[in-house]
N, CA, C and O of each residue as an XYZ file, in Angstrom:
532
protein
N     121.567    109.774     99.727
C     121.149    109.050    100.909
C     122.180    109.257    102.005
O     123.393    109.436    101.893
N     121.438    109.194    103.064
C     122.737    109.385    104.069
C     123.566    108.358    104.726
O     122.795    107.398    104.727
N     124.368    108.067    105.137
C     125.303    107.083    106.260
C     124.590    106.090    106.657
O     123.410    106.430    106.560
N     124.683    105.023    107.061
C     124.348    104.120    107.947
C     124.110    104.826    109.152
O     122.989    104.927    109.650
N     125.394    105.439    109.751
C     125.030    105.729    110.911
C     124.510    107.204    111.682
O     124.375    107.522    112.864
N     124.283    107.966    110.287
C     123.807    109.098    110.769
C     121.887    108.777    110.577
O     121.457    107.762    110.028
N     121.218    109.598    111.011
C     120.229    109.715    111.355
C     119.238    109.221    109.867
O     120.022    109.148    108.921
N     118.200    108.974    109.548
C     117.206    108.719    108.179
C     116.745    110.151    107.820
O     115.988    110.697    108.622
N     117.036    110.678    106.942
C     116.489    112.215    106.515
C     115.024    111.920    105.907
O     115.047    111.349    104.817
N     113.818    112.204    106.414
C     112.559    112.238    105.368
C     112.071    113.820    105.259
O     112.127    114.656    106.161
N     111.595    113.995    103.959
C     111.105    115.369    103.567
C     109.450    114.914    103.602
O     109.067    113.913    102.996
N     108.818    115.507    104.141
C     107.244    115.627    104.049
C     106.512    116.364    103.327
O     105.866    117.138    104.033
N     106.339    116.466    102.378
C     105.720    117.392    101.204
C     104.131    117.415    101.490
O     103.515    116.384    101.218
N     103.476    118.433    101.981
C     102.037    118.797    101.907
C     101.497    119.817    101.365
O     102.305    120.604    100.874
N     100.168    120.147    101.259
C      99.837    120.941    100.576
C      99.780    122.136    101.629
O      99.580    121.726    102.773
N      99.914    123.578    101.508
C      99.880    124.257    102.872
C      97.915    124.164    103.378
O      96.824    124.172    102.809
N      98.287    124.111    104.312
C      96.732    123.862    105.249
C      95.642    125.313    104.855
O      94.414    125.241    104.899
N      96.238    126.281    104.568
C      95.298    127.676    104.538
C      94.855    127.446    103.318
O      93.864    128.121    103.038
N      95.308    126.589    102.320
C      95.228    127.087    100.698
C      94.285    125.789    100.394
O      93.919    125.731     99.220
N      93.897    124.897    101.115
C      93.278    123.489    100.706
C      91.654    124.164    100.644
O      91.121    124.997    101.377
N      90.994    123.214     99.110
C      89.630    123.642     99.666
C      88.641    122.490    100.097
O      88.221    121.466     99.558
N      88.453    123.132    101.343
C      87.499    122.218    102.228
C      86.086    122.137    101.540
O      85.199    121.335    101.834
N      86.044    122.988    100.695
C      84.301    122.453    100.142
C      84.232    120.820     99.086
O      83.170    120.207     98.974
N      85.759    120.257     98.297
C      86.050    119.213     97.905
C      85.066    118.026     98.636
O      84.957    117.758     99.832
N      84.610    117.614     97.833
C      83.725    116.695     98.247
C      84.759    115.308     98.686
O      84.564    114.493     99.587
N      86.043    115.389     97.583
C      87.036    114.099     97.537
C      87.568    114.131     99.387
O      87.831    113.088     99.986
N      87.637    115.505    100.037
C      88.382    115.726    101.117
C      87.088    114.564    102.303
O      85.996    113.997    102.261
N      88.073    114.787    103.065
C      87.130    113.790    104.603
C      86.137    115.092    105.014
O      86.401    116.289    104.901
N      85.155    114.590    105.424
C      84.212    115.862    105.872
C      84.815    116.162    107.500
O      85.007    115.319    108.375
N      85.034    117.648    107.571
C      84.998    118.048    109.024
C      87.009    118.690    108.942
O      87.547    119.232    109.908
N      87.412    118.544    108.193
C      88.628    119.073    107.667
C      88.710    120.221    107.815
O      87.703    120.856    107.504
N      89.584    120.790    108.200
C      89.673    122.309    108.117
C      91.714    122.481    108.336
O      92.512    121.551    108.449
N      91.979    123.825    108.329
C      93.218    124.010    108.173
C      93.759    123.642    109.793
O      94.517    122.679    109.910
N      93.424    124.292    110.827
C      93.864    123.953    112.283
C      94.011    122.519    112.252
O      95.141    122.268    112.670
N      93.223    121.165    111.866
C      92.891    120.163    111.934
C      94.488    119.428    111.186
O      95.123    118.514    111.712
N      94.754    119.932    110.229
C      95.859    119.281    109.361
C      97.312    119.914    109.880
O      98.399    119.339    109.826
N      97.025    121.344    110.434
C      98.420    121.609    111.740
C      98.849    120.923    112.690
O      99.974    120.789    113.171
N      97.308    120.250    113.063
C      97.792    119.313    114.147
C      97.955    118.112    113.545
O      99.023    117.535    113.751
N      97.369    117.741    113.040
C      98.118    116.319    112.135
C      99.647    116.382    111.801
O     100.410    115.461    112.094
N     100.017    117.450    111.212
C     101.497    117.314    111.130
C     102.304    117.571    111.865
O     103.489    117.610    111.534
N     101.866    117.828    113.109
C     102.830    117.884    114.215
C     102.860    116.851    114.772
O     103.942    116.349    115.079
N     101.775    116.304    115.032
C     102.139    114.528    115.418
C     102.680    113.728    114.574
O     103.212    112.737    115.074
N     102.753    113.920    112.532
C     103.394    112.978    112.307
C     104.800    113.822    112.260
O     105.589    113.015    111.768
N     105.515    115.045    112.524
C     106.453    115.320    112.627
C     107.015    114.673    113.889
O     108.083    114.067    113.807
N     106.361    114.763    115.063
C     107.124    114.525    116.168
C     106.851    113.110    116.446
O     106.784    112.690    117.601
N     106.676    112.288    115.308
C     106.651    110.584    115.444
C     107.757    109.920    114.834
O     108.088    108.749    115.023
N     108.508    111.068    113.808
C     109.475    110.841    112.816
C     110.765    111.203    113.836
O     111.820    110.592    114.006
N     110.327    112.271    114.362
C     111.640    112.533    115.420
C     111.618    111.473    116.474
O     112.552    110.675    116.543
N     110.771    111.428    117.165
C     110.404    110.297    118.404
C     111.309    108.847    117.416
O     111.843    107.983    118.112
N     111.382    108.738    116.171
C     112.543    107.626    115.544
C     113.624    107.997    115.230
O     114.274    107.361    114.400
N     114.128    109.197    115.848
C     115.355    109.426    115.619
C     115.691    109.903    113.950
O     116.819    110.002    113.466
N     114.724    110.093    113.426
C     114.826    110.956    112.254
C     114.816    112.082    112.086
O     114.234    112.916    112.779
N     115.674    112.322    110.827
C     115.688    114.033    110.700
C     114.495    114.402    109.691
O     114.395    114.149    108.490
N     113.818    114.928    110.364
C     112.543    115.171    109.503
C     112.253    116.450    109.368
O     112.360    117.212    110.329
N     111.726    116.992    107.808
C     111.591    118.205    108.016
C     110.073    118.481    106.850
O     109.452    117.686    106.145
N     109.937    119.715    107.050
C     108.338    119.914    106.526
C     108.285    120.802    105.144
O     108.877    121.830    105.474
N     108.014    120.905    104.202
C     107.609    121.522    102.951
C     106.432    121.578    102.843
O     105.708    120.583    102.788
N     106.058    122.708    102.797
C     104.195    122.972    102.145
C     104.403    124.157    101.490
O     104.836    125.304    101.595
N     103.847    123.273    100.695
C     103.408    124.426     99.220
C     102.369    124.503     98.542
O     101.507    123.625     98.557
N     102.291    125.744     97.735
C     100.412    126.095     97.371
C     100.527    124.988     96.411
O     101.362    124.222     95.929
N      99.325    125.271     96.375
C      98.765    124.320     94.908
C      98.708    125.219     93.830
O      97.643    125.744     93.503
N     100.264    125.539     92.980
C     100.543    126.405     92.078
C     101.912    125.726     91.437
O     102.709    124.952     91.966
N     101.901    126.132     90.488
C     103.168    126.121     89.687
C     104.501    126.500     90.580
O     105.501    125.889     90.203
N     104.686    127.307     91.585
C     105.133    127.541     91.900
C     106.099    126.282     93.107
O     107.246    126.230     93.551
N     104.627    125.288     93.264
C     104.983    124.010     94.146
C     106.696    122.961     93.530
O     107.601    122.475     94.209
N     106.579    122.975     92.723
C     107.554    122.484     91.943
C     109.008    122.566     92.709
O     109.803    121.856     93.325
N     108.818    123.898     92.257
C     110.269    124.964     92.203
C     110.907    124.718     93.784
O     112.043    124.376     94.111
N     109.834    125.001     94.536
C     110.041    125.085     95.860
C     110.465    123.214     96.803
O     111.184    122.958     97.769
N     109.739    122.460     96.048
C     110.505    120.885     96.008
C     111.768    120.475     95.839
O     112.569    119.795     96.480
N     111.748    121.193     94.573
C     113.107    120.949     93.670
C     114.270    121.982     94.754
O     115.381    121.555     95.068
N     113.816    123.162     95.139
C     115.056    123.721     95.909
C     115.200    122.853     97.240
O     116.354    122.658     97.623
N     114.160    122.312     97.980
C     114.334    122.056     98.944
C     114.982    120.638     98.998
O     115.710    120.314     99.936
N     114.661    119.713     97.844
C     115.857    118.254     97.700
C     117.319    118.890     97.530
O     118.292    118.388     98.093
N     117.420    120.137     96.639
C     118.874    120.368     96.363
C     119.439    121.010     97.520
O     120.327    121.847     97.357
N     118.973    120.676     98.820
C     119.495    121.439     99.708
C     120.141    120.300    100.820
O     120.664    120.874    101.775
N     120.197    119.075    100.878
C     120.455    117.979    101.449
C     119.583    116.830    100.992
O     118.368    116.804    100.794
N     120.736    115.647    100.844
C     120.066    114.512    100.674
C     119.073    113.972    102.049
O     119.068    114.217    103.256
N     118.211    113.055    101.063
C     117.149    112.554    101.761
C     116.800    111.068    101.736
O     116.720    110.468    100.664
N     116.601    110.496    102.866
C     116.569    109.181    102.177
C     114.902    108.472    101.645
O     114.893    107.515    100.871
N     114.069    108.856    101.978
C     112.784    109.052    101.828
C     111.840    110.656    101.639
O     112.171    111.710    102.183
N     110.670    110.473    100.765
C     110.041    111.752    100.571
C     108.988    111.500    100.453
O     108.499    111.091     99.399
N     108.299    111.704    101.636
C     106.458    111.613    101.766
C     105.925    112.451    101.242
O     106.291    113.616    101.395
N     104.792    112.078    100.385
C     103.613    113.727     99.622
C     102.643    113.074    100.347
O     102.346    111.893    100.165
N     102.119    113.826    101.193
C     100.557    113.906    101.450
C      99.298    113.783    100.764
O      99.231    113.940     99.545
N      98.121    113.466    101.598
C      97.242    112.850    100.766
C      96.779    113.666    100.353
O      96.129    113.416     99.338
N      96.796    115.255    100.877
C      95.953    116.362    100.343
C      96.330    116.489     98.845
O      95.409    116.603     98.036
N      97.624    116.478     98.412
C      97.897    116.518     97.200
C      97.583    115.583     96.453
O      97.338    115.770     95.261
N      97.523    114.087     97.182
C      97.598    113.026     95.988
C      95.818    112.675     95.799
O      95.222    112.276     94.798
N      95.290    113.002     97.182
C      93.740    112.390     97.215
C      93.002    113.000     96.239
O      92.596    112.325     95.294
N      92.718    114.381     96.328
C      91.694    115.028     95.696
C      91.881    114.854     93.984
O      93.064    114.581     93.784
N      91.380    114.896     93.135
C      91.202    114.747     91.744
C      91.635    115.835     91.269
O      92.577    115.748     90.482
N      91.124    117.091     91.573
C      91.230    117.974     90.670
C      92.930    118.365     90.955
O      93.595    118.738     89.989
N      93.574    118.254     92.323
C      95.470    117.894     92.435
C      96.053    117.161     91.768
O      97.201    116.989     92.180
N      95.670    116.319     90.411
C      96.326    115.151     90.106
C      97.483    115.455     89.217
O      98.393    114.653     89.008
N      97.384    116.994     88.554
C      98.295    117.496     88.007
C      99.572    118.250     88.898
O     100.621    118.587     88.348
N      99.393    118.384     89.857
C     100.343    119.078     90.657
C     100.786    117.748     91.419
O     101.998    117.543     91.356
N      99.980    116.728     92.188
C     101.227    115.689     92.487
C     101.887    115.100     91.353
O     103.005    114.628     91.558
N     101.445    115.045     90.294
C     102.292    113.991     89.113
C     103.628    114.910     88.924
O     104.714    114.475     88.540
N     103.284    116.538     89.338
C     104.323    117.163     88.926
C     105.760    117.125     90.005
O     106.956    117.307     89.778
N     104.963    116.789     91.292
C     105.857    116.938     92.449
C     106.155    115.400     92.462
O     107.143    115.274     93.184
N     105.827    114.373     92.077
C     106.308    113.063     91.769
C     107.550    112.963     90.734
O     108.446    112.122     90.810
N     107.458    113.774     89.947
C     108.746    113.960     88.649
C     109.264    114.913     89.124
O     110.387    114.842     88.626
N     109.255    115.919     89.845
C     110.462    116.678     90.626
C     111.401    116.016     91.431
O     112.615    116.219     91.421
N     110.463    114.788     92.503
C     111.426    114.409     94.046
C     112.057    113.380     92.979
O     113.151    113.081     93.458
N     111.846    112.537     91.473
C     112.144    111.614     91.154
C     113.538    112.170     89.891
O     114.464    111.570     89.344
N     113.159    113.237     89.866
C     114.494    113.838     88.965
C     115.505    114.366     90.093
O     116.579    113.786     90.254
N     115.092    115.642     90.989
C     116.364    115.997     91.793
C     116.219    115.030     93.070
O     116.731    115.634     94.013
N     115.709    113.716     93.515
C     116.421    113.225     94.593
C     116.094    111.672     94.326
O     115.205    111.019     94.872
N     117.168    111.158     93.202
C     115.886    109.821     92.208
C     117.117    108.772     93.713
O     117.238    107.677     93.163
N     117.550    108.716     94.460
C     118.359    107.708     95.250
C     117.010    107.863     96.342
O     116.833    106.998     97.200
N     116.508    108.510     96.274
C     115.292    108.851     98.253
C     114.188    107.734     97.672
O     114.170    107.451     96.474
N     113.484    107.269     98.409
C     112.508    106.340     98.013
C     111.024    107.537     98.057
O     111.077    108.712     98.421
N     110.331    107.116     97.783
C     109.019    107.758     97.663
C     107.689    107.062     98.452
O     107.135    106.013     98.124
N     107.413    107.757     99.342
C     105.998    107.306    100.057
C     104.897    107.787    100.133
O     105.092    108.843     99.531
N     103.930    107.801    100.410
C     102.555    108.182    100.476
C     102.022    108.055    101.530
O     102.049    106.952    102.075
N     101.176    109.490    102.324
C     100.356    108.884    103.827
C      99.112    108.900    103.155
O      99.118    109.020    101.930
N      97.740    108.767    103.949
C      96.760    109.138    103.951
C      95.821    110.283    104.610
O      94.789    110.859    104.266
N      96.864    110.336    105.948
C      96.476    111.639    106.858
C      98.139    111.976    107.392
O      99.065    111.170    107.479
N      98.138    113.437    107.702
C      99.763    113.879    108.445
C      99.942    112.481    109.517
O     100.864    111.666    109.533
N      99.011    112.527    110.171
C      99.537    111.564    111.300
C      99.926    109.988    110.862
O     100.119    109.144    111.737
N      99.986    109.792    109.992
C     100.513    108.173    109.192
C     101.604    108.485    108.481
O     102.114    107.526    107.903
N     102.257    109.800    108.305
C     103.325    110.055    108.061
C     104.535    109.237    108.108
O     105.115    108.880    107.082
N     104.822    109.013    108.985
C     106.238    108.002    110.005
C     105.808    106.965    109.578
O     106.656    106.206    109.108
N     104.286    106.487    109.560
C     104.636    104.879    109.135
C     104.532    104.588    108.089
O     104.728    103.400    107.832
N     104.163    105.555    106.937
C     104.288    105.882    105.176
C     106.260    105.561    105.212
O     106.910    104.647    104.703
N     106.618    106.532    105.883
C     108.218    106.454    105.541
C     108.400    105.430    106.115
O     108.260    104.825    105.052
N     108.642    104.404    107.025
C     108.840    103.335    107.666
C     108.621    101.774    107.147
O     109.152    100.697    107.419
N     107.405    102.278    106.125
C     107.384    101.390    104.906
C     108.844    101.255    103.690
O     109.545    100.358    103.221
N     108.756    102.308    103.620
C     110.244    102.548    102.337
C     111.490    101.757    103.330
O     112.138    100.877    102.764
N     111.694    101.953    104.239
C     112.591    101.419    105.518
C     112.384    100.300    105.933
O     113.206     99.616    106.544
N     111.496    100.052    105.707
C     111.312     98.228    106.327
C     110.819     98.104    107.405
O     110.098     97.122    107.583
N     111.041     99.073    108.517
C     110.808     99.464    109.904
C     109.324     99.690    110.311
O     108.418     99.795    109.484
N     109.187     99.742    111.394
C     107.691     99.712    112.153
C     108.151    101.024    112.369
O     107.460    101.824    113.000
């Protein structure tokens, strides 16, 4: 975790936008990849707009998602770690967030853990773990 007085580090873990499948009935209808770019740029630049250091991870929906978690906690502490709903919503993901839930909870078990529902609820997913509006 970081300082009191240095900045709140949150990691945003999503699924990458090209690799999601929009035919998922579990997904919101009208979804597409452009649609979730712009979602995470507003909840990126809502996390900064709080003076947080916020940064972005997306990874496929592969085995490979893990690895790429796990390097990116061992690369600076964090004090919070949002997974997106793309990973946690859909059913047939339930094995790849449980896996990225026991990654952020083994290499970064001091960061709290949050959940959005869309990119843009991002900031106030982490703001929950914080206490903060």
């Amino acid at each position: 975790m970081t300082s009191s007085n240095a900045p709140k580090r949150v990691l945003f873990i999503g699924q990458q936008p090209e690799s999601v499948d929009f035919s998922d009935p579990a997904l919101p209808p009208g979804f597409d990849a452009a649609k979730i770019h712009a979602g995470i740029a507003i909840g990126m630049q809502q996390m900064a707009d709080r003076g947080w250091a916020a940064e972005l991870c997306l990874v496929p929906p592969d085995a490979s998602a893990t690895e790429m978690v796990t390097k990116q906690l061992a690369s600076k502490p964090y004090d919070c770690v949002v997974i997106g709903g793309g990973i946690r919503i859909p059913p047939k993901s339930l094995l790849l967030f449980e896996q990225l839930v026991n990654a952020v909870h083994r290499a970064a078990p001091g960061a709290a853990i949050a959940f959005n529902t869309t990119p843009q609820d991002t900031a106030d997913a982490a703001a929950r773990r914080f206490g903060s509006d």
